[in-house]
N, C-alpha and C positions, 0 to 999 in steps of 0.2 A: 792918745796916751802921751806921757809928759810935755804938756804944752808947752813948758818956760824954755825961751832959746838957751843951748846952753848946760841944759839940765842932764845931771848922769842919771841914764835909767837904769832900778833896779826891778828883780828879781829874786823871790823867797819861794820855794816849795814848802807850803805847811805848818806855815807864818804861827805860832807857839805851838796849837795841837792836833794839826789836820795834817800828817803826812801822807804821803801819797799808798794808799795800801798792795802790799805786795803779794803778792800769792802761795812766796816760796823765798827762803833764804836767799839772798842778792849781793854779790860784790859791786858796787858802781865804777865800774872804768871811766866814763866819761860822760858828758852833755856837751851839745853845741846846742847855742843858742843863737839866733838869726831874728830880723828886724825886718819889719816891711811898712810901704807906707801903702796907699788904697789903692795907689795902681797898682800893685804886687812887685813893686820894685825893692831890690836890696839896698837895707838902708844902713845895717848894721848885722854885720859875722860872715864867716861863722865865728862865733867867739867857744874856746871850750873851757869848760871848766870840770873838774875831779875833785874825791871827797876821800882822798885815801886813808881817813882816818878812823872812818865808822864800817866794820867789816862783823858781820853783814852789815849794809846800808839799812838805815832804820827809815828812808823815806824824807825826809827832809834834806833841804836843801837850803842852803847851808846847813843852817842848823836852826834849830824850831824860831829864834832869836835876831838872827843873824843876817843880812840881805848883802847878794852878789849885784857890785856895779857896772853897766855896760860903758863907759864912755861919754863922749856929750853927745847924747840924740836927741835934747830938749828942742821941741820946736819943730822937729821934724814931718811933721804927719804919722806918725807911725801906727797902724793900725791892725799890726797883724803880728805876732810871737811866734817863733816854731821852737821846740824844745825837742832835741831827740836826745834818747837817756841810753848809752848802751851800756849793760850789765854782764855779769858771765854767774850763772846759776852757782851756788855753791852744795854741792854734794850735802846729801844727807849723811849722820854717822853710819846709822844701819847699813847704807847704800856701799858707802867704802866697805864696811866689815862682809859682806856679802861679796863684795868683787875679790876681796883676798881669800877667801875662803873657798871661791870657786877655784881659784887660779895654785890654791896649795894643793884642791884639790886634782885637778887637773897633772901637776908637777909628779904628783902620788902616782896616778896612776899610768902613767909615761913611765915612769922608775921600775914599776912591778912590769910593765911590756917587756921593756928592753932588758930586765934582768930572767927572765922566765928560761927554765931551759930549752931548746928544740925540741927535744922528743915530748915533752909535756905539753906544747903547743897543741 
Protein backbone atom coordinates (compact mmCIF):
# COMPACT_ATOMS: atom_id res chain seq x y z
CA UNK A 1 0.00 0.00 0.00
CA UNK A 2 1.06 3.60 -0.97
CA UNK A 3 4.11 2.76 -2.87
CA UNK A 4 5.38 6.40 -3.89
CA UNK A 5 8.11 7.44 -1.31
CA UNK A 6 6.92 10.20 0.39
CA UNK A 7 3.15 9.60 -0.12
CA UNK A 8 0.37 10.63 2.75
CA UNK A 9 -1.65 7.58 3.33
CA UNK A 10 -5.27 8.04 3.58
CA UNK A 11 -7.98 6.54 4.98
CA UNK A 12 -12.03 6.74 4.31
CA UNK A 13 -14.80 4.55 6.18
CA UNK A 14 -17.60 4.12 3.55
CA UNK A 15 -16.03 6.16 0.74
CA UNK A 16 -19.71 7.92 -0.66
CA UNK A 17 -22.35 4.97 0.30
CA UNK A 18 -21.11 2.01 2.29
CA UNK A 19 -20.80 3.01 5.93
CA UNK A 20 -19.94 0.70 8.26
CA UNK A 21 -23.53 -0.76 9.58
CA UNK A 22 -24.28 -0.29 13.16
CA UNK A 23 -26.39 -2.36 15.18
CA UNK A 24 -27.60 0.17 17.61
CA UNK A 25 -27.40 4.14 18.10
CA UNK A 26 -23.49 4.93 18.53
CA UNK A 27 -21.61 8.15 19.78
CA UNK A 28 -17.93 7.64 18.18
CA UNK A 29 -15.36 8.70 20.81
CA UNK A 30 -12.53 7.76 19.00
CA UNK A 31 -10.30 5.47 16.38
CA UNK A 32 -6.63 4.79 16.37
CA UNK A 33 -5.39 3.98 13.58
CA UNK A 34 -1.87 2.03 13.34
CA UNK A 35 0.43 0.93 10.22
CA UNK A 36 2.59 -2.16 9.64
CA UNK A 37 4.92 -3.21 7.26
CA UNK A 38 5.10 -7.39 6.45
CA UNK A 39 7.31 -8.13 9.28
CA UNK A 40 4.42 -6.80 11.71
CA UNK A 41 6.55 -3.86 12.64
CA UNK A 42 5.10 -0.35 13.58
CA UNK A 43 5.36 1.85 10.87
CA UNK A 44 2.89 4.41 11.63
CA UNK A 45 0.49 5.30 15.09
CA UNK A 46 -1.09 5.09 17.00
CA UNK A 47 -2.55 7.99 15.23
CA UNK A 48 -6.31 9.05 16.67
CA UNK A 49 -8.67 10.50 15.19
CA UNK A 50 -12.78 11.65 16.45
CA UNK A 51 -15.93 12.59 14.67
CA UNK A 52 -17.62 14.92 17.19
CA UNK A 53 -19.81 16.15 15.03
CA UNK A 54 -22.33 13.37 13.80
CA UNK A 55 -23.96 12.13 17.12
CA UNK A 56 -25.32 9.41 16.66
CA UNK A 57 -22.30 8.26 14.29
CA UNK A 58 -24.01 7.46 10.98
CA UNK A 59 -20.83 5.03 10.08
CA UNK A 60 -18.58 6.99 7.89
CA UNK A 61 -15.63 8.10 8.45
CA UNK A 62 -14.94 11.15 7.74
CA UNK A 63 -17.58 11.52 6.07
CA UNK A 64 -19.03 9.66 2.94
CA UNK A 65 -16.72 12.25 0.70
CA UNK A 66 -14.14 13.06 2.76
CA UNK A 67 -10.57 11.05 3.34
CA UNK A 68 -8.25 11.25 6.90
CA UNK A 69 -4.50 11.69 6.05
CA UNK A 70 -1.64 9.68 7.91
CA UNK A 71 1.62 11.35 7.30
CA UNK A 72 4.32 10.33 4.79
CA UNK A 73 4.33 6.56 4.72
CA UNK A 74 4.66 6.34 0.94
CA UNK A 75 7.23 3.82 0.33
CA UNK A 76 7.15 2.22 3.14
CA UNK A 77 6.13 -1.32 2.81
CA UNK A 78 3.19 -1.20 4.62
CA UNK A 79 1.04 -4.03 4.63
CA UNK A 80 -1.22 -4.29 7.36
CA UNK A 81 -4.01 -1.35 8.90
CA UNK A 82 -5.44 -1.86 12.32
CA UNK A 83 -8.45 0.38 13.01
CA UNK A 84 -9.88 0.25 16.53
CA UNK A 85 -13.31 2.37 16.65
CA UNK A 86 -14.37 3.03 20.42
CA UNK A 87 -17.95 4.07 20.80
CA UNK A 88 -20.17 4.45 23.91
CA UNK A 89 -23.85 3.17 23.10
CA UNK A 90 -26.53 5.81 23.22
CA UNK A 91 -29.54 5.05 25.18
CA UNK A 92 -32.77 4.29 23.72
CA UNK A 93 -35.70 7.12 24.47
CA UNK A 94 -38.03 4.35 25.84
CA UNK A 95 -35.01 2.95 27.82
CA UNK A 96 -34.42 6.59 29.64
CA UNK A 97 -38.37 6.88 30.09
CA UNK A 98 -38.32 3.48 31.82
CA UNK A 99 -35.41 4.08 34.15
CA UNK A 100 -37.20 7.42 35.41
CA UNK A 101 -40.20 5.85 35.97
CA UNK A 102 -38.88 3.08 38.03
CA UNK A 103 -36.87 5.24 40.00
CA UNK A 104 -40.19 7.93 40.81
CA UNK A 105 -41.44 4.81 41.35
CA UNK A 106 -39.22 3.54 43.69
CA UNK A 107 -39.01 7.34 45.50
CA UNK A 108 -43.15 6.79 45.84
CA UNK A 109 -42.90 4.06 47.62
CA UNK A 110 -40.07 4.97 50.24
CA UNK A 111 -42.25 8.14 51.10
CA UNK A 112 -45.48 5.90 51.83
CA UNK A 113 -42.97 3.43 54.20
CA UNK A 114 -41.39 6.05 56.06
CA UNK A 115 -44.70 8.09 56.32
CA UNK A 116 -47.01 4.97 57.63
CA UNK A 117 -48.06 5.16 61.17
CA UNK A 118 -46.53 2.40 63.82
CA UNK A 119 -49.51 0.95 64.90
CA UNK A 120 -50.79 0.46 61.09
CA UNK A 121 -47.50 -1.28 60.37
Amino acid sequence: MFPSAGETGVVNIGYVSNPLDLLESVDLINGIVRMYDAAGSLLFGPGTFNNPLVVPWDGYWINSNTFGGFGSVGGRNIRRIELDINVAVIPEPHSVALVLMALVAGVSMSRRKSGQRPDLA
